[in-house]
C-alpha positions in Angstrom: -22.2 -22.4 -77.1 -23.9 -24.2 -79.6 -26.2 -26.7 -77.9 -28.0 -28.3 -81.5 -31.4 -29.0 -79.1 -29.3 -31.5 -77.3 -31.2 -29.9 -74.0 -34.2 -31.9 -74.6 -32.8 -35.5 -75.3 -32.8 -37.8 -72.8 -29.8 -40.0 -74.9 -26.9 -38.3 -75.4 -24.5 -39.5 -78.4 -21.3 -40.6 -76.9 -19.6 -37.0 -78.4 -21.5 -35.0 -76.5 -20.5 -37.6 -73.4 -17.1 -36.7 -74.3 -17.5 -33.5 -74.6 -19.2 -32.4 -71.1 -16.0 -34.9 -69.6 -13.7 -32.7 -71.5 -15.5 -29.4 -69.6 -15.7 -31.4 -66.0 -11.9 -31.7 -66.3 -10.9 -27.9 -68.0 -13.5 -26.8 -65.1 -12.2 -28.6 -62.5 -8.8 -27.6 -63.3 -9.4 -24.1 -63.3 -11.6 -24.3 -60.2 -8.8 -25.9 -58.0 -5.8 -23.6 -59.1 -6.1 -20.5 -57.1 -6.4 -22.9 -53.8 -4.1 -25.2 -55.5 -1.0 -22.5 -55.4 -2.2 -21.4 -52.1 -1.7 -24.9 -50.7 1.2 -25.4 -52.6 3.3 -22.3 -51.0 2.7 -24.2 -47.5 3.5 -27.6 -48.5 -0.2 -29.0 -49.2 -2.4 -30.4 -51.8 -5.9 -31.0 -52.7 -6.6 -34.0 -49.9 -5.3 -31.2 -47.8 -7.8 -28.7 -48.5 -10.5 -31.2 -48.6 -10.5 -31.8 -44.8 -10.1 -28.3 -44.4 -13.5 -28.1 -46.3 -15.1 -29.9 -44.7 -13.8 -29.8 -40.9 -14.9 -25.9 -41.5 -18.5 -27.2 -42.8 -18.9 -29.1 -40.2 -17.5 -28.2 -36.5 -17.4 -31.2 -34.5 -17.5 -33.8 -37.2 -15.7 -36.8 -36.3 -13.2 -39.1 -38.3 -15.4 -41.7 -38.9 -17.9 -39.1 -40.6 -15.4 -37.3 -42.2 -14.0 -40.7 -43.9 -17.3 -41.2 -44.9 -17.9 -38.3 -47.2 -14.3 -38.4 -48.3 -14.5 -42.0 -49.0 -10.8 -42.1 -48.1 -9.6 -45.2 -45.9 -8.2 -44.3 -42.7 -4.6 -44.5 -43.2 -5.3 -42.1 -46.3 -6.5 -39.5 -43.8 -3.8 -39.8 -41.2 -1.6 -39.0 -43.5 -3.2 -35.7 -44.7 -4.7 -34.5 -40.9 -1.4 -35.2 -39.2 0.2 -32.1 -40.9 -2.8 -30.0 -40.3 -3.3 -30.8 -36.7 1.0 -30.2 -36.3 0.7 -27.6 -38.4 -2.1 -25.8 -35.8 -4.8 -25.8 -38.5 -7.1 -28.3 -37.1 -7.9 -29.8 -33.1 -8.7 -33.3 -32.0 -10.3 -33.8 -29.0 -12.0 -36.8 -27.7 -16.1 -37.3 -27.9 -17.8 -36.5 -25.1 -19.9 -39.3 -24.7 -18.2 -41.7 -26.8 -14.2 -40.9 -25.7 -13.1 -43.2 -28.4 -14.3 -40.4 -31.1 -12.4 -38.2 -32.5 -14.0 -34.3 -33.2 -12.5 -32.5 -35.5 -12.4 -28.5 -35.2 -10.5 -25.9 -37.2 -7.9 -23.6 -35.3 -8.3 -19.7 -35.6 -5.4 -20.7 -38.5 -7.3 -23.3 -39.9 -10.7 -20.9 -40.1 -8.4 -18.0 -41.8 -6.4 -20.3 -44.2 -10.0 -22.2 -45.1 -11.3 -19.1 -46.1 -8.7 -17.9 -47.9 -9.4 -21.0 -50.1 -13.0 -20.6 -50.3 -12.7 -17.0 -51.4 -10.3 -17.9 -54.1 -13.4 -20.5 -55.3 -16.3 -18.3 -54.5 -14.9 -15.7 -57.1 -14.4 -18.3 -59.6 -18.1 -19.8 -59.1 -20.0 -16.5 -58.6 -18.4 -15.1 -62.2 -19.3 -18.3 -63.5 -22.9 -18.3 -62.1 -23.4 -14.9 -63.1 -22.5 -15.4 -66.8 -24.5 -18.8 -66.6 -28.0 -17.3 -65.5 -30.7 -18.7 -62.7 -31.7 -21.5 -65.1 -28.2 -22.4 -66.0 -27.3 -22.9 -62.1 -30.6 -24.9 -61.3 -29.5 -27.0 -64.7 -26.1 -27.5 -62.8 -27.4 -28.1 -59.2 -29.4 -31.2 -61.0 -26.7 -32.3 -63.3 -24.5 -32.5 -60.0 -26.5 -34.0 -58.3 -27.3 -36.8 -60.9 -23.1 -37.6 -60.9 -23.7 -38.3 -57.3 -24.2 -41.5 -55.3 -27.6 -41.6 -53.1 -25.6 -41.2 -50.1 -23.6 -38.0 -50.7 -27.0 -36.8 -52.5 -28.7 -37.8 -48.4 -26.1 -35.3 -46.9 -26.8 -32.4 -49.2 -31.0 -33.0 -48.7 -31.5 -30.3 -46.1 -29.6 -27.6 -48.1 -30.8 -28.4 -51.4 -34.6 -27.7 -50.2 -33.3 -24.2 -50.2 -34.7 -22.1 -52.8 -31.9 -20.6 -55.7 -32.4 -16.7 -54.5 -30.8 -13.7 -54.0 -31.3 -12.3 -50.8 -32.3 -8.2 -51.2 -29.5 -5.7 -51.3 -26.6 -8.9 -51.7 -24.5 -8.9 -54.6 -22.9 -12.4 -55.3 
């Protein structure tokens, strides 16, 4: 890829804007296939595997948090977790201190079909990652991390302090 020193400007003309769009979309496109059929063959989209995502990530969550990273309204998400929890991939059970809450849990199903997904991505991002090169995935971490709003940056803070490394003897 021809980068023409671009690396080092800090204003970018608008082609090279239009450009790094143009690869958000192809990559995004071909990131969310594989899962994209999966979902497909049982009657689900992206919103579907989306809660899946992040019910997995985060055992317990409630509705209220997960509407927050989603930044869905609540009617959005009652129409994409009724057909999970029918469908056995995902429990709700009431808070234990607050009863009013609602914690979200995937099924044995759910765990299975979420990682069916994930696997399907991991391949994708690990070829990519490997081709890209340690600098190349820092580069991305930032650039990611710039598209985002403070809050969703907030939730990722913990994780992010991790340092980029290959643990001995694992092979991405």
């Amino acid at each position: 890829m021809d980068t023409r020193g671009t690396a080092g400007l800090l204003f970018l003309r608008e082609e090279e804007i239009r450009l790094a769009m143009e690869l958000l979309f192809y990559g995004y496109r071909d990131f969310t296939a594989g899962p994209d059929a999966i979902l497909e063959e049982l009657g689900m989209g992206r919103a579907h595997h989306r809660v899946l995502y992040f019910v997995g990530r985060h055992r317990g969550i409630t509705v209220s948090e997960l509407l927050a990273i989603l930044a869905i309204t609540k009617q959005s998400l009652g129409r994409v977790l009724k057909p999970l929890i029918d469908g056995g991939y995902v429990t709700q059970t009431p808070g234990r201190s607050d009863r009013r809450q609602r914690l979200l849990a995937l099924t044995p199903e759910g765990e299975v079909l979420e990682r069916r997904l994930f696997e399907r991505q991991r391949e994708t991002l690990a070829r990519a990652f490997r081709e890209a090169g340690g600098a190349a995935v820092e580069g991305f971490r930032k650039v990611m991390l710039g598209l985002m709003e403070p809050e969703a940056r907030a939730r990722l803070a913990g994780r992010l302090a991790v340092p980029l490394q290959r643990p001995a003897g694992k092979v991405a």
